[in-house]
PASEVEX-434996 format. One line per field, with one value per residue (C-alpha): residue number from 1; x, y, z. Coordinates in Angstrom, 1 decimal. Layout:
# residues N
i	NUM; ...;
u	X; ...;
v	Y; ...;
w	Z; ...;
This chain:
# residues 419
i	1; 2; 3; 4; 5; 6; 7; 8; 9; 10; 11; 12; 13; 14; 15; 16; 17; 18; 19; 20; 21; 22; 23; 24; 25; 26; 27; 28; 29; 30; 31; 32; 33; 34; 35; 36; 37; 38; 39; 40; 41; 42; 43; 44; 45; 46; 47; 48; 49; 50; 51; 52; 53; 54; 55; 56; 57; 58; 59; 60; 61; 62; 63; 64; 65; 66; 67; 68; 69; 70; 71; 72; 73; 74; 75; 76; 77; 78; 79; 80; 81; 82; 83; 84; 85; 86; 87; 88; 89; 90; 91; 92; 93; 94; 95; 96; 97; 98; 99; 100; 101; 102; 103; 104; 105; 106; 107; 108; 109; 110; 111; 112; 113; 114; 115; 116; 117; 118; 119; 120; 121; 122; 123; 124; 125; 126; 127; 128; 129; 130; 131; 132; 133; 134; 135; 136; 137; 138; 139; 140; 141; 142; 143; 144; 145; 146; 147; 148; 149; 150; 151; 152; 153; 154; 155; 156; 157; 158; 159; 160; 161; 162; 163; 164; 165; 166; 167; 168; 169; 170; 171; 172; 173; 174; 175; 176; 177; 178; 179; 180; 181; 182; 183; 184; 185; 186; 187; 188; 189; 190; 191; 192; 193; 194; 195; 196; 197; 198; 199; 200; 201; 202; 203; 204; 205; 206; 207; 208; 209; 210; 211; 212; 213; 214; 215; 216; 217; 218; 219; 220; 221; 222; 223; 224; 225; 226; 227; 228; 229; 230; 231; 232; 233; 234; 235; 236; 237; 238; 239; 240; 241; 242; 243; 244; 245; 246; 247; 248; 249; 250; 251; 252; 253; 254; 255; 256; 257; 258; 259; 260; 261; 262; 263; 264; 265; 266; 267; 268; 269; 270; 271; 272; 273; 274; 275; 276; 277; 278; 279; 280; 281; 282; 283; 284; 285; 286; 287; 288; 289; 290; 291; 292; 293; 294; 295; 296; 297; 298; 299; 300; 301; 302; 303; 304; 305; 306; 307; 308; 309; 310; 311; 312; 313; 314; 315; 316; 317; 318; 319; 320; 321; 322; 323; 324; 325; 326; 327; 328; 329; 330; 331; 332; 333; 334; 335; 336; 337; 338; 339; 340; 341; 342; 343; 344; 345; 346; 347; 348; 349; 350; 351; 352; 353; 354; 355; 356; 357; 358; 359; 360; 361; 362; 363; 364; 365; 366; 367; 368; 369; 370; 371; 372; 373; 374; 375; 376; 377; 378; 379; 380; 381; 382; 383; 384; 385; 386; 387; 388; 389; 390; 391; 392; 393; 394; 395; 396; 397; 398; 399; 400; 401; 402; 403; 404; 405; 406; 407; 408; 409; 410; 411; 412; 413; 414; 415; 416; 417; 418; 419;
u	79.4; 80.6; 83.6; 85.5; 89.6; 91.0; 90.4; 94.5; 95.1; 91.3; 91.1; 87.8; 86.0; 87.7; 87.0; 83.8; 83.6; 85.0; 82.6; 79.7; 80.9; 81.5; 78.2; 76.4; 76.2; 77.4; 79.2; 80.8; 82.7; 83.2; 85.9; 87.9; 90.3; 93.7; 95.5; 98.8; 98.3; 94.8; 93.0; 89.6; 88.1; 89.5; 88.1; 89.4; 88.4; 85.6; 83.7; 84.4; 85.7; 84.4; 86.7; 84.9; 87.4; 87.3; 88.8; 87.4; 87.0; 89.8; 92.3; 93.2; 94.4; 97.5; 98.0; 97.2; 99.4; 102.5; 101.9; 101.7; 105.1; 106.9; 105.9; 106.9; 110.4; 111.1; 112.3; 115.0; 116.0; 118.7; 119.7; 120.1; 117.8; 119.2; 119.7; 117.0; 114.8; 115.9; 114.3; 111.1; 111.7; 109.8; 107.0; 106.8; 107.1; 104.3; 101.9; 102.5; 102.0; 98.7; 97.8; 98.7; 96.8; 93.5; 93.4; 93.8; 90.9; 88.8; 89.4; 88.4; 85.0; 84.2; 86.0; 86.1; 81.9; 81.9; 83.8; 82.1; 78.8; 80.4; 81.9; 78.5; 76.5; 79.5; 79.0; 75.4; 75.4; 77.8; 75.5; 72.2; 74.1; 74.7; 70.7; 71.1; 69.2; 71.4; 73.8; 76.2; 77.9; 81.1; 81.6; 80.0; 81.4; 79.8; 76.4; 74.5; 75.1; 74.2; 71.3; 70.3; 70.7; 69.0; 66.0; 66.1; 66.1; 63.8; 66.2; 67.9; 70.6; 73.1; 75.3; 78.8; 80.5; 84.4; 84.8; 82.8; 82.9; 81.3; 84.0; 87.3; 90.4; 91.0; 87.5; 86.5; 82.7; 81.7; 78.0; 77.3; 78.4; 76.4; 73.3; 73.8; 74.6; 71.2; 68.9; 70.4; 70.9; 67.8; 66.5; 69.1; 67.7; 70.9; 73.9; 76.8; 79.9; 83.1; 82.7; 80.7; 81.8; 80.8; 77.4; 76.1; 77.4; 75.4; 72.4; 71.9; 73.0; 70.2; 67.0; 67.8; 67.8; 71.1; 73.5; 75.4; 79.0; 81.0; 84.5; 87.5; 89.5; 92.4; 91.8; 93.6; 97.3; 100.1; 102.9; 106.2; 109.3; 111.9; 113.9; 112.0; 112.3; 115.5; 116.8; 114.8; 115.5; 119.3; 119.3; 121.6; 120.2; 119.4; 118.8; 115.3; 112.7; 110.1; 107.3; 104.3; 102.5; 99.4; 98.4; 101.5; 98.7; 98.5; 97.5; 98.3; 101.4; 104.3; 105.4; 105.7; 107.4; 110.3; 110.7; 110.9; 113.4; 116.3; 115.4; 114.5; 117.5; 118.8; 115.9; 115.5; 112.4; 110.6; 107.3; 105.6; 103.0; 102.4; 100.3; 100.4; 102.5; 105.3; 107.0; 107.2; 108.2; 110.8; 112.5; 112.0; 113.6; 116.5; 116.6; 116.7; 119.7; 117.6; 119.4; 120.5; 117.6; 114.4; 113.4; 110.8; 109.4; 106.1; 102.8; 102.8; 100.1; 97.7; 98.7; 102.3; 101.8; 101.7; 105.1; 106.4; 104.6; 106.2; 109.6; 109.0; 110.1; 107.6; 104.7; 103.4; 99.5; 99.9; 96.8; 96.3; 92.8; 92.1; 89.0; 85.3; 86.7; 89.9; 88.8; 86.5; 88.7; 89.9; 92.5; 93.7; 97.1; 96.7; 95.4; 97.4; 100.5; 98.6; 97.9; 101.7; 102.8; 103.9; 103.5; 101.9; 102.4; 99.3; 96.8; 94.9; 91.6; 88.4; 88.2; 92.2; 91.7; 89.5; 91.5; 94.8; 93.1; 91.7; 94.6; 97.3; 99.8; 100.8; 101.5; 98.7; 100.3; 99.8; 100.7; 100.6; 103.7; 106.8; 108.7; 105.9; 105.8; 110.1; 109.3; 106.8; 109.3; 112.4; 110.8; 109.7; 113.0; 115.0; 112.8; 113.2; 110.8; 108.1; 108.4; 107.9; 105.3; 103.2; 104.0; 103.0; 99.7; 99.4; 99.3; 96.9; 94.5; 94.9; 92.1; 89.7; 90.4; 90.2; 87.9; 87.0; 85.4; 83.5; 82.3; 79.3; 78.0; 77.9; 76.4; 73.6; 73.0; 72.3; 70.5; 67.8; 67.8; 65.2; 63.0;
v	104.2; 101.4; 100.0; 97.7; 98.8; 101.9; 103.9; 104.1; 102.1; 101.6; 103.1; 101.8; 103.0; 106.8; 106.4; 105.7; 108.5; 111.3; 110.6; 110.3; 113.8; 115.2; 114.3; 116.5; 114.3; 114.7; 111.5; 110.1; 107.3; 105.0; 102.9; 101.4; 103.4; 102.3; 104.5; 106.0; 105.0; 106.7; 110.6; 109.5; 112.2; 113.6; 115.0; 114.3; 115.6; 116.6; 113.9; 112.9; 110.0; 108.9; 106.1; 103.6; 102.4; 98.3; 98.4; 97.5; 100.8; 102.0; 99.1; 96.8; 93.1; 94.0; 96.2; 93.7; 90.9; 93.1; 94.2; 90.9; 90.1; 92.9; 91.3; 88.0; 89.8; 91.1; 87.3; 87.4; 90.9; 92.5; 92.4; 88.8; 87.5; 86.2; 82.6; 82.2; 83.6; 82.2; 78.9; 80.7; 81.7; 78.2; 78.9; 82.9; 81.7; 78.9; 81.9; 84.3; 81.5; 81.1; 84.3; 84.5; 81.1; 82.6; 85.3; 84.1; 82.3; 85.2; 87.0; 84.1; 83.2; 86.7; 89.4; 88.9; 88.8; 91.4; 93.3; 92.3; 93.6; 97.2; 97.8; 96.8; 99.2; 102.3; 102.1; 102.1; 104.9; 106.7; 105.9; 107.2; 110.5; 110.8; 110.7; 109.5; 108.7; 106.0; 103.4; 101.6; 98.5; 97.8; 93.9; 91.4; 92.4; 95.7; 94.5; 93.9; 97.3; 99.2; 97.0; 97.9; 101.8; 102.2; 99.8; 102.3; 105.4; 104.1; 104.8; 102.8; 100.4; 99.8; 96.5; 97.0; 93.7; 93.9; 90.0; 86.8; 86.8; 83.2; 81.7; 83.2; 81.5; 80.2; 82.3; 81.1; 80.2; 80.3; 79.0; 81.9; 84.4; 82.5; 82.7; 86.2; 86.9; 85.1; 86.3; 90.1; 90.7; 90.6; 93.7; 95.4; 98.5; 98.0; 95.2; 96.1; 92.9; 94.0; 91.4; 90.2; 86.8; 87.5; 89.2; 86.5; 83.7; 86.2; 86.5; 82.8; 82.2; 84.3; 84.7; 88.5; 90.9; 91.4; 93.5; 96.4; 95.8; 98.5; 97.2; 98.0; 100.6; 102.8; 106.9; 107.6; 108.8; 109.1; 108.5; 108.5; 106.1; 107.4; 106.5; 106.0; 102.4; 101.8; 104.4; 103.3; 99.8; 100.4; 99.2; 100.4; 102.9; 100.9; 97.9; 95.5; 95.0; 92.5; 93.8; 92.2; 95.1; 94.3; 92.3; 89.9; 87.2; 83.2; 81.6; 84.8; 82.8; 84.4; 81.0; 80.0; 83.4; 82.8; 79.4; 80.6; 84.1; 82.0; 81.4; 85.0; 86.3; 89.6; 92.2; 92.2; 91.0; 93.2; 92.7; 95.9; 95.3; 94.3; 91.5; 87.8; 86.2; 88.6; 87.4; 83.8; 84.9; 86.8; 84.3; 81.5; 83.9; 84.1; 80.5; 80.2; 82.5; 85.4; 88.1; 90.6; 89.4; 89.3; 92.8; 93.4; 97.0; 97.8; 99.0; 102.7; 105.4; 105.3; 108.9; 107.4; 104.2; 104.7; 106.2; 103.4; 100.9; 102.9; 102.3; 97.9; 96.7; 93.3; 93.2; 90.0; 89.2; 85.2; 84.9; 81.5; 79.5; 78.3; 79.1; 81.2; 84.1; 84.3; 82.7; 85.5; 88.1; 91.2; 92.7; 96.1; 95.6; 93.7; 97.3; 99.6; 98.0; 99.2; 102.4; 103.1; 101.2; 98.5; 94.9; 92.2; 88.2; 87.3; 84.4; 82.3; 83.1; 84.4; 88.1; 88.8; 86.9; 89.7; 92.1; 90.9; 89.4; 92.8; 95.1; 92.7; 93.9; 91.1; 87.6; 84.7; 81.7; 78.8; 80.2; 77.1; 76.0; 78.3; 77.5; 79.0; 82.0; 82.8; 81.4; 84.5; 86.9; 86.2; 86.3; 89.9; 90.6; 89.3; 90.4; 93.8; 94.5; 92.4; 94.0; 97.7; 96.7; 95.7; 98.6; 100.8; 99.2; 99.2; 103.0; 102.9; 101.0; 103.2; 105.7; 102.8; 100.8; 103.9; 105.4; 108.2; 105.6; 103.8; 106.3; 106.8; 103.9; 104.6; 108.3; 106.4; 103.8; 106.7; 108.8; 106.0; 105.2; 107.5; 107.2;
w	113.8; 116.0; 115.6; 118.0; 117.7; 118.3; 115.1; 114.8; 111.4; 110.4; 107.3; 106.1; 108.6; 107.9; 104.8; 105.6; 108.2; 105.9; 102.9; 104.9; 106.7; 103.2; 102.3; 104.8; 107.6; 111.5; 111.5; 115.1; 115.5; 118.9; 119.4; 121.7; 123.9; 124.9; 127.7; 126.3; 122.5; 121.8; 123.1; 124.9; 121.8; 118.7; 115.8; 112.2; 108.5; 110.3; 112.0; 115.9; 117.2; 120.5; 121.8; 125.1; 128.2; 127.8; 132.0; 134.9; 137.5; 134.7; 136.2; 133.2; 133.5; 132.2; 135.1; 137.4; 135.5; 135.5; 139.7; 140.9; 138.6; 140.4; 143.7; 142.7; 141.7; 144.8; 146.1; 143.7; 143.5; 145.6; 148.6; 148.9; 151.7; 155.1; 155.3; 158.1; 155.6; 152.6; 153.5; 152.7; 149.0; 147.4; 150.0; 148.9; 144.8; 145.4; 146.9; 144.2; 141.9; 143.1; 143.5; 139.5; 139.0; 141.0; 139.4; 136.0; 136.6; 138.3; 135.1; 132.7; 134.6; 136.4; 135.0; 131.5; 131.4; 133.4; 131.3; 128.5; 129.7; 131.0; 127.7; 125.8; 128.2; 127.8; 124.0; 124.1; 126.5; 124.0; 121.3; 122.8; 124.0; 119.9; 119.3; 115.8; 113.0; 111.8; 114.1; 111.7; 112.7; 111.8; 112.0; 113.4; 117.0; 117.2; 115.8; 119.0; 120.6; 117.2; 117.0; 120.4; 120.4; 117.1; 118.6; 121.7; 119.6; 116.7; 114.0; 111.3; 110.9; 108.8; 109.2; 107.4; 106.8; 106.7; 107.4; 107.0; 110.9; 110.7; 109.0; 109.8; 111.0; 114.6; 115.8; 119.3; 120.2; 116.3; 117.1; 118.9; 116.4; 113.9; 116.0; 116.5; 113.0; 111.8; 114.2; 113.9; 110.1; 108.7; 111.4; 109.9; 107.3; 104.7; 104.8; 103.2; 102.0; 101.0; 97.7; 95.4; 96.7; 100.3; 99.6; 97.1; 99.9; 102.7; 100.9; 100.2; 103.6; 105.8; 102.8; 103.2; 100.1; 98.0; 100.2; 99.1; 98.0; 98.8; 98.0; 100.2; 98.0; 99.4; 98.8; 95.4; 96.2; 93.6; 96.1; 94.8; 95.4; 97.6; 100.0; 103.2; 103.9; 103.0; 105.4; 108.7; 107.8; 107.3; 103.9; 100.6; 98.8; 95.4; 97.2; 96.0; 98.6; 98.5; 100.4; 102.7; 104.7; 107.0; 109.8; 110.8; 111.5; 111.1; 107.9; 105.6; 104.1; 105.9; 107.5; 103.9; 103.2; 105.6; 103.7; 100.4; 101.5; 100.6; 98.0; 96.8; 94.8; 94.5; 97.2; 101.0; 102.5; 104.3; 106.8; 107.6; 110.3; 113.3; 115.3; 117.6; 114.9; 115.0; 117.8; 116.6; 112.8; 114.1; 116.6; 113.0; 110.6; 113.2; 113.7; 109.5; 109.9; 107.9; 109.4; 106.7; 104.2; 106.1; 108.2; 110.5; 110.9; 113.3; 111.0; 110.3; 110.4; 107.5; 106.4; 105.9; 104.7; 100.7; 100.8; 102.4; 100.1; 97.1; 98.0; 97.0; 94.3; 94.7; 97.1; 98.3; 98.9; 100.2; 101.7; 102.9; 101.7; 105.3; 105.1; 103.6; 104.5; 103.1; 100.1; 99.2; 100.3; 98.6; 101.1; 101.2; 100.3; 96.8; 96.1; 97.6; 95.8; 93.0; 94.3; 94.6; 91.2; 92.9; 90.9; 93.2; 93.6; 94.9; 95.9; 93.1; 95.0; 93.3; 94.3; 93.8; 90.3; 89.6; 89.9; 89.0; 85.7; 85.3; 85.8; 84.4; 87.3; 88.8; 89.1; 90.6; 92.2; 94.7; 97.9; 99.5; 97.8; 99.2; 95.9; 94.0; 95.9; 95.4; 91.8; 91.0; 93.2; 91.4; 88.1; 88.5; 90.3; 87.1; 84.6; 84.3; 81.3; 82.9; 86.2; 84.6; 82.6; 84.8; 87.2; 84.7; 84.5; 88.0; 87.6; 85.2; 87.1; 90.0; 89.1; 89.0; 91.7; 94.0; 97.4; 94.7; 92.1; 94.6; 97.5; 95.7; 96.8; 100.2; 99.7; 97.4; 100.3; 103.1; 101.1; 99.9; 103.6; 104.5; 101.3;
């Protein structure tokens, strides 16, 4: 399997990983190796993940970046310079500005190619070393080096869809990932889409024959409430808490969440997650004067993460519809708040109508509307009745919307790959 991250939080592709290695198969994962966060090789529930250094002679531009600030520090830093060469300060700040300049560009029009091409040729590498019978592509970003190691080794290939990778919000140089996409996809043995949604729009799209959906269900836990959250966040012990776990990213409706926070009554307002957003949110929320209602808190390991969903009272699935790919989307946390019992206010979008239709556990709204969105919160905070009803038929639905109910799909796909 290829996968372009560092295997930390993905827990699709474990999923994926474990079942597959459950099934009989020696399963190894590469992925993307960050010095200090990840091991260069681990193995866990039984397969191997392999992770791939994205540096340059193991130097990385955040290295650089940070040695050229130290030098450029030194001109300000104590001792204080002697007056005869204290004239020279603007002269020594305009050459480490250009040095920072240069090498910005360096990076853009040399470095970053380069690199590009050394990590594509380290995975491959990797790959071959594996000599499997199946390379499986996770994403659209990991296609042409599975494509190329199962060409080189004669085998199949499988191309796993998370996203609609052609359509996605703020994605840079989208004509080439389209033409990649096309001219890739139908080479590939099996194509998997996470919805019925994307796979209908991907077969239409590229003539190729109905994909597999293979929906993005958490493993079935029964994790119950306690009080995790509320003690590393500070909070009171029977305190309310809104919840919105997951990527702290633009256009998922957590602009529109610090709107409506005042307007939430009664529960804290938590964001569990990290990502490029999170920076900005946080100084906003400060500027809205948010402190004591709204709290931030980095993402958590996967193993941990249902016993910190169980402690909300609300979670929050505000998805933005910016664009294909979130409007077909059915994102991991709508059904983890099931998982753990927890009732959802959620986008009006196709796939999360589905469910919420389905499972009667939650509340559909506009999300583009802030109002709307403390509308739907405070009616579950107030109601009381409403609120437990629909947790308990979160619970209910917890069996079916579940890894265990929908693994078989992937077993069925490998093991018609080879008749």
């Amino acid at each position: 399997m290829f996968v372009y991250n560092n295997m930390l939080h993905d827990a699709r592709v474990r999923r994926e990983a474990r079942t597959l290695t459950e099934a009989g198969h020696e399963v190894t994962v590469l992925a993307v190796h960050e010095p200090g966060r990840t091991r260069r090789e681990e193995r866990v529930h039984g397969f191997r993940i392999l992770r791939i250094s994205r540096s340059i002679l193991g130097i990385s531009r955040l290295e650089i970046m940070a040695w050229l600030r130290r030098k450029s520090a030194l001109e300000l830093g104590p001792p204080p310079l002697p007056a005869s060469i204290g004239a020279s300060e603007p002269v020594l700040r305009r050459i480490i500005g250009r040095l920072e300049s240069t090498f910005r560009r360096v990076r853009r029009l040399v470095l970053y190619p380069l690199r590009r091409v050394l990590i594509f040729l380290r995975f491959v590498r990797a790959a071959l070393r594996t000599k499997a019978d199946v390379y499986h592509a996770h994403d659209l970003n990991a296609l042409l080096m599975a494509w190329t190691a199962s060409r080189l080794r004669r085998a199949r290939l499988v191309y796993d869809t998370h996203e609609v990778a052609t359509d996605r919000t703020n994605m840079r140089v989208r004509w080439w990932a389209c033409l990649l996409e096309r001219a890739l996809i139908g080479r590939a043995d099996r194509v998997i889409c996470t919805t019925q949604t994307r796979a209908d729009f991907t077969q239409k799209r590229y003539g190729i024959a109905p994909p597999v959906v293979l929906r993005n269900l958490p493993a079935h836990v029964e994790p119950e409430p306690s009080g995790l959250m509320h003690e590393r966040l500070g909070l009171p012990a029977g305190e309310k808490v809104v919840l919105y776990q997951g990527g702290i990213q633009v256009q998922r409706g957590l602009e529109h969440l610090l709107d409506a926070a005042p307007e939430i009554r009664g529960a804290a307002v938590v964001l569990l997650g990290s990502g490029r957003l999170k920076p900005a949110l946080i100084a906003r929320a400060a500027e809205l004067g948010l402190d004591g209602k709204v709290y931030f808190h980095d993402a958590v390991p996967v193993e941990e993460l249902p016993q910190w969903t169980a402690c909300a009272y609300v979670g929050l699935q505000i998805l933005q519809n910016t664009c294909f790919n979130h409007y077909s989307s059915l994102s991991n946390k709508l059904l983890e708040y099931l998982m753990a019992g927890v009732p959802a206010v959620a986008s009006d979008l196709p796939e999360m109508r589905r469910v919420i239709e389905d499972t009667r556990a939650g509340i559909l709204v506009d999300t583009s509307r802030p109002s709307a969105i403390a509308g739907a919160v405070n009616r579950l905070l107030e109601d009381e009745t409403l609120r437990e009803t629909m947790a308990q038929r979160a619970l209910q639905a917890r069996r079916r919307y579940c890894w265990d109910q929908e693994q078989h799909v992937l077993r069925e796909l490998y093991e018609g790959l080879f008749q």
